[in-house]
LOTIRO-730794 format. One record per residue: residue in one letter; chain; x, y, z of N, C-alpha, C in turn. Coordinates in pm, whole numbers, plus 50000, padded with zeros to 5 digits. Last residue first. Layout:
% LOTIRO-730794
a,A,X,Y,Z,X,Y,Z,X,Y,Z
...
***
This chain:
% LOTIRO-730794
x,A,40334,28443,50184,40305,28325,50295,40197,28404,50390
x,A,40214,28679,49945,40298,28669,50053,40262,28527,50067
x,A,40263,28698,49636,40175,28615,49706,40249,28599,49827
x,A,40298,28968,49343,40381,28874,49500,40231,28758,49509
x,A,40391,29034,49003,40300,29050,49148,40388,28943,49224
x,A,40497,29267,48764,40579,29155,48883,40445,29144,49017
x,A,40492,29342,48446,40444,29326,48560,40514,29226,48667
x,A,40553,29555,48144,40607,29464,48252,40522,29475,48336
x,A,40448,29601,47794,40409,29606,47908,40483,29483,48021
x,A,40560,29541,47521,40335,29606,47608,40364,29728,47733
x,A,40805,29573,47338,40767,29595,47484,40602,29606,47534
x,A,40998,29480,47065,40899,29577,47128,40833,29528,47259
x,A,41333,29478,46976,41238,29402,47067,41116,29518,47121
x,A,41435,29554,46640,41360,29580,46790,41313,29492,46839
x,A,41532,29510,46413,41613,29481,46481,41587,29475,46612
x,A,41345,29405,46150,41325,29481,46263,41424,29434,46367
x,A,41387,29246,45896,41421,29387,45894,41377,29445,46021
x,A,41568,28938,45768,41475,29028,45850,41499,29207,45873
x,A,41886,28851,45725,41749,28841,45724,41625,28892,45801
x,A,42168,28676,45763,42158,28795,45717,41967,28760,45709
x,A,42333,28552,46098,42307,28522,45955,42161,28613,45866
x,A,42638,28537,46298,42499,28646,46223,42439,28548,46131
x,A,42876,28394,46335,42734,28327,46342,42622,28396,46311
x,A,43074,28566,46333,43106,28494,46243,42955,28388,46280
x,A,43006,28788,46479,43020,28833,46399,42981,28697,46312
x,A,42792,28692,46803,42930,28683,46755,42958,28694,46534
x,A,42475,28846,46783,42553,28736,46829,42672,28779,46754
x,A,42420,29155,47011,42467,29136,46904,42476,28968,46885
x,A,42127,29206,47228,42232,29206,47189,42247,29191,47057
x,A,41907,29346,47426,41927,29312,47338,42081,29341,47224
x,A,41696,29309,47742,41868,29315,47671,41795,29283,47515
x,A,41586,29395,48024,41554,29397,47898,41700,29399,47815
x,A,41574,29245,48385,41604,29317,48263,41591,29276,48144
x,A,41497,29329,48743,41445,29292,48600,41530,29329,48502
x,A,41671,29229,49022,41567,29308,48896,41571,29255,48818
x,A,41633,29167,49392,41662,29116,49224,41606,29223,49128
x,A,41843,29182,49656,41735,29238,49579,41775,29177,49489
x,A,41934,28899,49892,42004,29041,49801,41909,29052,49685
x,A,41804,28756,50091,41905,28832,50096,41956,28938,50017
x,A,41622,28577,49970,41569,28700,50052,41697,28771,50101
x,A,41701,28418,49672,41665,28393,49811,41630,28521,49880
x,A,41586,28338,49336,41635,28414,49437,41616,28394,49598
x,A,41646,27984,49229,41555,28081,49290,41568,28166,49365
x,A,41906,27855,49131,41847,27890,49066,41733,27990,49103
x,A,41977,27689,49419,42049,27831,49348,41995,27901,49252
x,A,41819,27482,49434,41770,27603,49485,41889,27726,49472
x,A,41690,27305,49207,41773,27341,49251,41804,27495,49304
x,A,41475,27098,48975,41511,27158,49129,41651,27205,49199
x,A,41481,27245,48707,41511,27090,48728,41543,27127,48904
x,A,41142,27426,48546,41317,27366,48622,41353,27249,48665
x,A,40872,27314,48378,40930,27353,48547,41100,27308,48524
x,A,40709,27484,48160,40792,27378,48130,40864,27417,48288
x,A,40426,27509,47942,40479,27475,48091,40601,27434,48045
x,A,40270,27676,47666,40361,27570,47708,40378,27626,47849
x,A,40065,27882,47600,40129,27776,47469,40242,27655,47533
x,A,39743,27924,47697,39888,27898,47734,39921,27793,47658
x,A,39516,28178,47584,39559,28066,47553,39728,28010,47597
x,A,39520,28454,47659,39506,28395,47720,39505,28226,47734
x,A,39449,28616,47428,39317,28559,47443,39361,28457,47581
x,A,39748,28675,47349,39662,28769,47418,39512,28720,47442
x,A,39858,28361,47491,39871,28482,47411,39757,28597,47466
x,A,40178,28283,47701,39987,28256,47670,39962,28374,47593
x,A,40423,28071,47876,40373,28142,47757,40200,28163,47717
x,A,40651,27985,48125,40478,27975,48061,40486,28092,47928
x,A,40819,27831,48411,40803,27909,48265,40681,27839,48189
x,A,40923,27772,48727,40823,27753,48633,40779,27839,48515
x,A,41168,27681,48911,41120,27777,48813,41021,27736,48746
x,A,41237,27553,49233,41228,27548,49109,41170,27668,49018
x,A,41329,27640,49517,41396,27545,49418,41396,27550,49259
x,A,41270,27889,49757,41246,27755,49682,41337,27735,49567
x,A,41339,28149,49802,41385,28060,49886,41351,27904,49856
x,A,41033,28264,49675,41161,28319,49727,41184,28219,49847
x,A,40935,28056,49410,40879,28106,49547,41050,28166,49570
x,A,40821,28167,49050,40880,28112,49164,40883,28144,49298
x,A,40737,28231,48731,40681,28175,48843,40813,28109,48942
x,A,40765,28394,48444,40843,28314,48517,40811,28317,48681
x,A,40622,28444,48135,40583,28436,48269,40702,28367,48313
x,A,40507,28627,47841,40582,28544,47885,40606,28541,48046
x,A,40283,28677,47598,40295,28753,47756,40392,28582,47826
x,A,40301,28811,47260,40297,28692,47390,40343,28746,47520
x,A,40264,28879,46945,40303,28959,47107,40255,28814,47189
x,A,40419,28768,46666,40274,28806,46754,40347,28850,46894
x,A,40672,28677,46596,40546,28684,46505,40432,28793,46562
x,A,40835,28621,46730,40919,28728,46662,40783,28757,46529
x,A,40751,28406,46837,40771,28471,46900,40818,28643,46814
x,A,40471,28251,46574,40620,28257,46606,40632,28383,46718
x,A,40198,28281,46469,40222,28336,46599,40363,28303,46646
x,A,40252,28124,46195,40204,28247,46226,40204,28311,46350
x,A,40191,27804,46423,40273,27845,46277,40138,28016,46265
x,A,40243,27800,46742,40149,27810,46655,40208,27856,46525
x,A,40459,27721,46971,40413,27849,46904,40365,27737,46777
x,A,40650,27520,46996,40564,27523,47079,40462,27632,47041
x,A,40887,27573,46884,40811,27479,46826,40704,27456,46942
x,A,41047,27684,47059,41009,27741,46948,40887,27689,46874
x,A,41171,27694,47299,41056,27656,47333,40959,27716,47188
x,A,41465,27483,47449,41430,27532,47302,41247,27538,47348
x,A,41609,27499,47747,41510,27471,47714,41468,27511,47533
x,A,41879,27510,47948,41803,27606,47908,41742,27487,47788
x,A,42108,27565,48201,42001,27489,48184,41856,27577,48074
x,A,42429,27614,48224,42344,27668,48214,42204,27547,48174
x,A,42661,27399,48461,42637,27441,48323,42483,27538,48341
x,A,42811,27347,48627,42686,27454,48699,42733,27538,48534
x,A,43033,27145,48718,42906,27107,48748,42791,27195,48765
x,A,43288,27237,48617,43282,27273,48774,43114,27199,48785
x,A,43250,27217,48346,43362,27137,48435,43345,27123,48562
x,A,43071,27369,48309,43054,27253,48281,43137,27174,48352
x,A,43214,27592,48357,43105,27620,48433,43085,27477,48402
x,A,43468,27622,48168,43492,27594,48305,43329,27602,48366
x,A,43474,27632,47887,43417,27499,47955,43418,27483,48130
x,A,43679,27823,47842,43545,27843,47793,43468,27751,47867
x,A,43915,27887,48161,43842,27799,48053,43728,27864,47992
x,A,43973,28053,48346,44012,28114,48248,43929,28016,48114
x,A,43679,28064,48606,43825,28028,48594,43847,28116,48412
x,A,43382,28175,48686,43544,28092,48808,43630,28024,48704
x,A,43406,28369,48565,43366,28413,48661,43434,28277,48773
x,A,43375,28309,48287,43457,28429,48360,43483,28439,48454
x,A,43129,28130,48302,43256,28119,48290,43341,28215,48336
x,A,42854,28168,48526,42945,28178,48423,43099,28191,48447
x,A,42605,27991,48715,42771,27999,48643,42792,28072,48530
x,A,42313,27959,48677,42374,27939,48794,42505,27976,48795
x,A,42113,28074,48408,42228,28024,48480,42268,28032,48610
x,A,41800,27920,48282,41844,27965,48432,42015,27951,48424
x,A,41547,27955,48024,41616,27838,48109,41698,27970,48260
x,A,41409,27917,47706,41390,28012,47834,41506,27903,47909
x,A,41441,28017,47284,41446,27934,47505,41423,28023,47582
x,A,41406,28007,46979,41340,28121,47067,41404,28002,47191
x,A,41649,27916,46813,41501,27982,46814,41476,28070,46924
x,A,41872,27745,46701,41836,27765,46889,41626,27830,46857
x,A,41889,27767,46448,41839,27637,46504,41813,27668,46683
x,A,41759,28073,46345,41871,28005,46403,41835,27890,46464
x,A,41589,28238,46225,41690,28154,46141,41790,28065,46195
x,A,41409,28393,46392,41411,28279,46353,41432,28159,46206
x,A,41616,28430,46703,41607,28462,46562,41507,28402,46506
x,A,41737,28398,46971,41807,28426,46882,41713,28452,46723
x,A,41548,28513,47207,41530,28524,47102,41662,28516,47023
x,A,41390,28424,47593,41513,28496,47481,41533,28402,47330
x,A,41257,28469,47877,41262,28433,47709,41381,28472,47704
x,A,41359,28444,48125,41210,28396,48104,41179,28407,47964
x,A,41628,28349,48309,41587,28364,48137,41435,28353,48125
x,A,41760,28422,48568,41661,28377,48501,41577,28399,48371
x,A,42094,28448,48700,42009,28518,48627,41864,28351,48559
x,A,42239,28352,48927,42314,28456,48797,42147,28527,48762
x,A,42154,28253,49242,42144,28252,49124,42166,28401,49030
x,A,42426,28348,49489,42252,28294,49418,42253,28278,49301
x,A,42664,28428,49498,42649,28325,49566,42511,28276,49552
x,A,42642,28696,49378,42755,28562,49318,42747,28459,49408
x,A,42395,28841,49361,42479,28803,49433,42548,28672,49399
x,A,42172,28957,49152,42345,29011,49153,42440,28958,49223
x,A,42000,28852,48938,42001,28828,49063,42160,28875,49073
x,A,41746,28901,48711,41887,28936,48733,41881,28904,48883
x,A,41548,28781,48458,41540,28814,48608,41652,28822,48662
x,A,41466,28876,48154,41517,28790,48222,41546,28900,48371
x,A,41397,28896,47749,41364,28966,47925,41418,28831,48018
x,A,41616,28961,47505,41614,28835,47632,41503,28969,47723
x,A,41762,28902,47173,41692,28963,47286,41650,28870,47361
x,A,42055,28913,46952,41926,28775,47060,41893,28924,47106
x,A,42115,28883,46580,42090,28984,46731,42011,28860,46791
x,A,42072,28805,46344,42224,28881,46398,42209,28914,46488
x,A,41842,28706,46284,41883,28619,46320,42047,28641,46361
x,A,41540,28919,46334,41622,28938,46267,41722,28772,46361
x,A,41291,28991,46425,41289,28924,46342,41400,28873,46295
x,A,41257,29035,46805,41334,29066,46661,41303,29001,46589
x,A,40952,28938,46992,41112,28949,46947,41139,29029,46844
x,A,40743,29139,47168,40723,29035,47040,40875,29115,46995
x,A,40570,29132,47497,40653,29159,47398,40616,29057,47223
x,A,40472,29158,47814,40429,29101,47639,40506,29200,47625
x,A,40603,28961,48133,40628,29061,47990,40578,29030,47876
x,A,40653,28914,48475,40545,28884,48308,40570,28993,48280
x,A,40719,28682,48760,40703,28802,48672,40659,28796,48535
x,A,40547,28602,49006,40541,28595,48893,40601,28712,48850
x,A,40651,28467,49335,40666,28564,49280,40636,28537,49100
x,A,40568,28407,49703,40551,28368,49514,40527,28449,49433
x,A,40741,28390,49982,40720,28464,49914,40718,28426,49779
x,A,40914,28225,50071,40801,28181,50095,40731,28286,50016
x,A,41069,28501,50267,41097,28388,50236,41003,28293,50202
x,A,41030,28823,50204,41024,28727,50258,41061,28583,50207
x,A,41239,29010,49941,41104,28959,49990,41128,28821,50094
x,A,41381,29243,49770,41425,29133,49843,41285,29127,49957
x,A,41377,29411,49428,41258,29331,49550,41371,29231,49653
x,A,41473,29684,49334,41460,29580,49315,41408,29497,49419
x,A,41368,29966,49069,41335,29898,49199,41431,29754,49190
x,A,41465,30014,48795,41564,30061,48938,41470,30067,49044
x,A,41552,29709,48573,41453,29816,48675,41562,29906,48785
x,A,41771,29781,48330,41752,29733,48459,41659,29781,48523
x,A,41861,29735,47971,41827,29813,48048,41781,29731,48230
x,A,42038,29751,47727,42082,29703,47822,42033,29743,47952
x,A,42100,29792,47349,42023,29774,47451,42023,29688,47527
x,A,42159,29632,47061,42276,29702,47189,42186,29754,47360
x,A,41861,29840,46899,42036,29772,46863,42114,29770,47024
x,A,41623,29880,47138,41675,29865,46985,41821,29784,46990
x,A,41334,29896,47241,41467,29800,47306,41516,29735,47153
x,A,41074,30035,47318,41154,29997,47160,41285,29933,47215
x,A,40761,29978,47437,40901,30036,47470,40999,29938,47368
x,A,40438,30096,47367,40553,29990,47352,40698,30066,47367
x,A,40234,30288,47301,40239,30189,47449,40336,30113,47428
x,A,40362,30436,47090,40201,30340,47046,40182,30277,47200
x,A,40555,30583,47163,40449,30649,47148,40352,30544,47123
x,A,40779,30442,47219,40756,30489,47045,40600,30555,47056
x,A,41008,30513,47446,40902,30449,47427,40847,30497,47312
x,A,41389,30371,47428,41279,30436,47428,41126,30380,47412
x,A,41633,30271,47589,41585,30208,47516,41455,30351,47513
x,A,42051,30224,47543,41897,30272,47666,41794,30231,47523
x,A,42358,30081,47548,42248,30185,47449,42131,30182,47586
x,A,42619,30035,47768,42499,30025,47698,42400,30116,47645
x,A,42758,30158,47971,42902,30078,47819,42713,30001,47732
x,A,42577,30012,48206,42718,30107,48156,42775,30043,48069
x,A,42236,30028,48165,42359,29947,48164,42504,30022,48156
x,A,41955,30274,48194,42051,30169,48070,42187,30147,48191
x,A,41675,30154,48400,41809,30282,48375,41891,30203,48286
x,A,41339,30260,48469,41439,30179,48415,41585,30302,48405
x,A,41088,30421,48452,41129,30322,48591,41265,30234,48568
x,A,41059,30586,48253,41122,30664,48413,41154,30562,48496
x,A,41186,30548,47930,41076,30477,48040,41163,30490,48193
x,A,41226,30832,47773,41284,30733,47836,41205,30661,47924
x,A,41049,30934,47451,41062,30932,47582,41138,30832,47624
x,A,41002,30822,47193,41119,30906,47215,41158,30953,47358
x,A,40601,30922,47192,40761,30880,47120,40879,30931,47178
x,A,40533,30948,47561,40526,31006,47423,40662,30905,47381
x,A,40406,30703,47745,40445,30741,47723,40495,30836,47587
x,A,40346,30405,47835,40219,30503,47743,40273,30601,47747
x,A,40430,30134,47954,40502,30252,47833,40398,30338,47748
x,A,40349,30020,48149,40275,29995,48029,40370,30038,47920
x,A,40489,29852,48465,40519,29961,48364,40420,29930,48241
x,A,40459,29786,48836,40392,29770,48623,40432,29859,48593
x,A,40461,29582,49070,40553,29682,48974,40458,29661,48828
x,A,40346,29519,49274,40456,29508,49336,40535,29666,49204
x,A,40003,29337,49323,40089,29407,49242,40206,29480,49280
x,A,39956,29062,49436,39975,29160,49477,40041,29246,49386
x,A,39701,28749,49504,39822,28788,49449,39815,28964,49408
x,A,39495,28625,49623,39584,28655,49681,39694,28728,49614
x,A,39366,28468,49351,39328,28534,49488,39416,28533,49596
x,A,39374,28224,49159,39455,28361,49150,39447,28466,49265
x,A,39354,27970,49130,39444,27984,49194,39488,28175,49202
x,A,39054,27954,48961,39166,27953,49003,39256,28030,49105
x,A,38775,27914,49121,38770,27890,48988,38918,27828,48934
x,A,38734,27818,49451,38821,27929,49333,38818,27882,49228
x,A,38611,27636,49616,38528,27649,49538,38606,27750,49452
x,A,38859,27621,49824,38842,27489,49738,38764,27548,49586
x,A,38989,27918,49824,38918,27833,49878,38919,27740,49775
x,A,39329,27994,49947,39252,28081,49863,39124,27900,49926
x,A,39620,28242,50077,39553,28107,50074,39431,28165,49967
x,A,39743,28509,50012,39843,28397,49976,39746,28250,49948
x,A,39667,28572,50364,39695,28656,50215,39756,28533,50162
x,A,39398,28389,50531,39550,28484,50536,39584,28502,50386
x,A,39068,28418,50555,39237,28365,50549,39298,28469,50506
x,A,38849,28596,50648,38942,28542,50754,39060,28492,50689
x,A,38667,28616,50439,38742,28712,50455,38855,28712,50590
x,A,38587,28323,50455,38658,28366,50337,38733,28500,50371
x,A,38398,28334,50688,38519,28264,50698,38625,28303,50544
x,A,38239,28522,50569,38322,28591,50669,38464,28490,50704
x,A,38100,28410,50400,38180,28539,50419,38315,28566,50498
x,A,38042,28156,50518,38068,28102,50432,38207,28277,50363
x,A,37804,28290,50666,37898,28244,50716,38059,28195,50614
x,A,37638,28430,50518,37712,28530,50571,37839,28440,50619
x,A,37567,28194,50389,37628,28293,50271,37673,28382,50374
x,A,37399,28045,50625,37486,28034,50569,37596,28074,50462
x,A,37221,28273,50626,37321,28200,50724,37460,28176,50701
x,A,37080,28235,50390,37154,28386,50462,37257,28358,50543
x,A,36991,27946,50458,37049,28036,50296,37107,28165,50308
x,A,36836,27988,50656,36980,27896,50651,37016,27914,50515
x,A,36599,28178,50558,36665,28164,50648,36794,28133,50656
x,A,36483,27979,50350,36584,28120,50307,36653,28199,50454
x,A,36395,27783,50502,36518,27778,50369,36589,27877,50362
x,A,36142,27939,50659,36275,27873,50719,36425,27820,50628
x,A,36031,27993,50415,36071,28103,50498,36184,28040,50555
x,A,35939,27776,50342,36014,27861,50244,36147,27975,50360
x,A,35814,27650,50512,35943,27586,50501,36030,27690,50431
x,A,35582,27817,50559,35703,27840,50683,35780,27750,50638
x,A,35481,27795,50347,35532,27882,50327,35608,27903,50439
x,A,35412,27529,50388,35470,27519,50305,35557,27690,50293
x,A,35230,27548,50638,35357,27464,50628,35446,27463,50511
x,A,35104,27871,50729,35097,27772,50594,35172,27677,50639
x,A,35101,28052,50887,35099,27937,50952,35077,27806,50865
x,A,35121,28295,50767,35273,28220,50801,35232,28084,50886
x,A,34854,28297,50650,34988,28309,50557,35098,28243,50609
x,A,34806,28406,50897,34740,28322,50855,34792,28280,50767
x,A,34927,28681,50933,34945,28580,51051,34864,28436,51026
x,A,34833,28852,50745,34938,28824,50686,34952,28648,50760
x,A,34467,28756,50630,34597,28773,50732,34696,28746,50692
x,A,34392,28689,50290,34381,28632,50380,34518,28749,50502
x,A,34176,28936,50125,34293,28922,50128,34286,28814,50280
x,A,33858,28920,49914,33921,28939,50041,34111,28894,50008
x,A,33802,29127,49621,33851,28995,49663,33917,29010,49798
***
């Protein structure tokens, strides 16, 4: 069977449209490249599935570590227990536990910061545990609650929220942070969990979203399939969001409540640990 010229082939009209398509189909995919590999860190394109392109890993701990080991990136509290890793990837944050990253981040301004912890609370309703975002300068924000666990026997349950004040700290009153206008702001987020996946049920990867030098907080919950069990944004106020002046860390607490409010039940006094992460999104 003869074969026609290749040069007879391209003078088809139908096969010089092909040709000319796939042409402006290269073109355009190199162009469409290269403008994508042009923005700046932080931006992202219309066609992103989501919002996640740009964002920077800064800090992870897993705890894969042997039983009984100390997790190397953390340091206990003075006048506080420390916490170990149990050998399964989980860091045990037992009775009294009071631990602090010993990085801490002071970042540009404009700078979006997530931090995230799976865990799964205490069962128990004599003890809170908390991961939360420490800010040390008495002129920023106290601290950011991205969970914390009284129990679940206790009408509080499981919140997240933000202090701006504590008492001690400007006057002798119990009521003096209310008085002065820089009560704590905090959120019940119990009943938001799935009956059987309670916080003190299942592991959940808890999130606290904010820009350095902005206003508000944004708290999230999603389980391990990635299902998000609740939003809930701050009430704007920019003491509440670290600013770029004085580093922040991270910390893992787990306390006692006050003798005469315990109430007796459950048998794991631990807050168990996955895994911490903190990414950025420069400006």
């Amino acid at each position: 069977m003869s074969r026609r010229p290749r040069q007879q082939l391209l003078r088809q009209p139908t096969v010089l449209a092909a040709v000319a398509l796939l042409v402006a189909t290269l073109v355009l995919a190199l162009g469409a490249g290269a403008a994508r590999a042009t923005l700046p860190r932080g931006d992202t394109v219309d066609s992103d599935p989501a919002p996640t392109w740009g964002w920077e890993q800064v800090f992870f701990d897993g705890f894969d570590g042997p039983a009984g080991v100390w997790p190397e990136q953390w340091h206990a509290m003075l006048g506080s227990n420390g916490a170990a890793q149990n050998g399964l990837g989980q860091l045990d944050v037992g009775h009294l536990a009071q631990i602090r990253t010993n990085a801490g981040w002071t970042l540009p301004a404009g700078t979006q910061v997530r931090v995230t912890a799976s865990l799964l609370m205490p069962d128990t309703s004599s003890n809170y545990a908390a991961f939360w975002v420490q800010h040390p300068n008495g002129t920023d924000p106290r601290e950011i609650d991205v969970i914390e666990s009284y129990g679940p026997l206790k009408p509080t349950g499981a919140q997240l929220g933000s202090h701006i004040c504590y008492d001690e700290m400007v006057g002798t009153d119990s009521e003096a942070c209310e008085l002065s206008g820089l009560p704590p702001e905090l959120w019940p987020v119990t009943q938001s969990f799935p009956v059987g996946a309670l916080p003190w049920e299942a592991s959940w990867a808890y999130s606290a979203d904010f820009t350095i030098g902005g206003d508000t907080v944004l708290y999230s919950a999603t389980d391990g399939g990635g299902i998000r069990t609740y939003d809930v944004a701050s009430t704007p106020d920019p003491r509440r969001v670290p600013g770029n002046v004085a580093p922040f860390h991270l910390r893992l607490s787990n306390k006692d409540v006050a003798p005469q409010y315990a109430l007796p039940g459950g048998t794991r006094h631990s807050m168990l640990v996955d895994w911490v992460l903190v990414e950025v999104r420069y400006p």
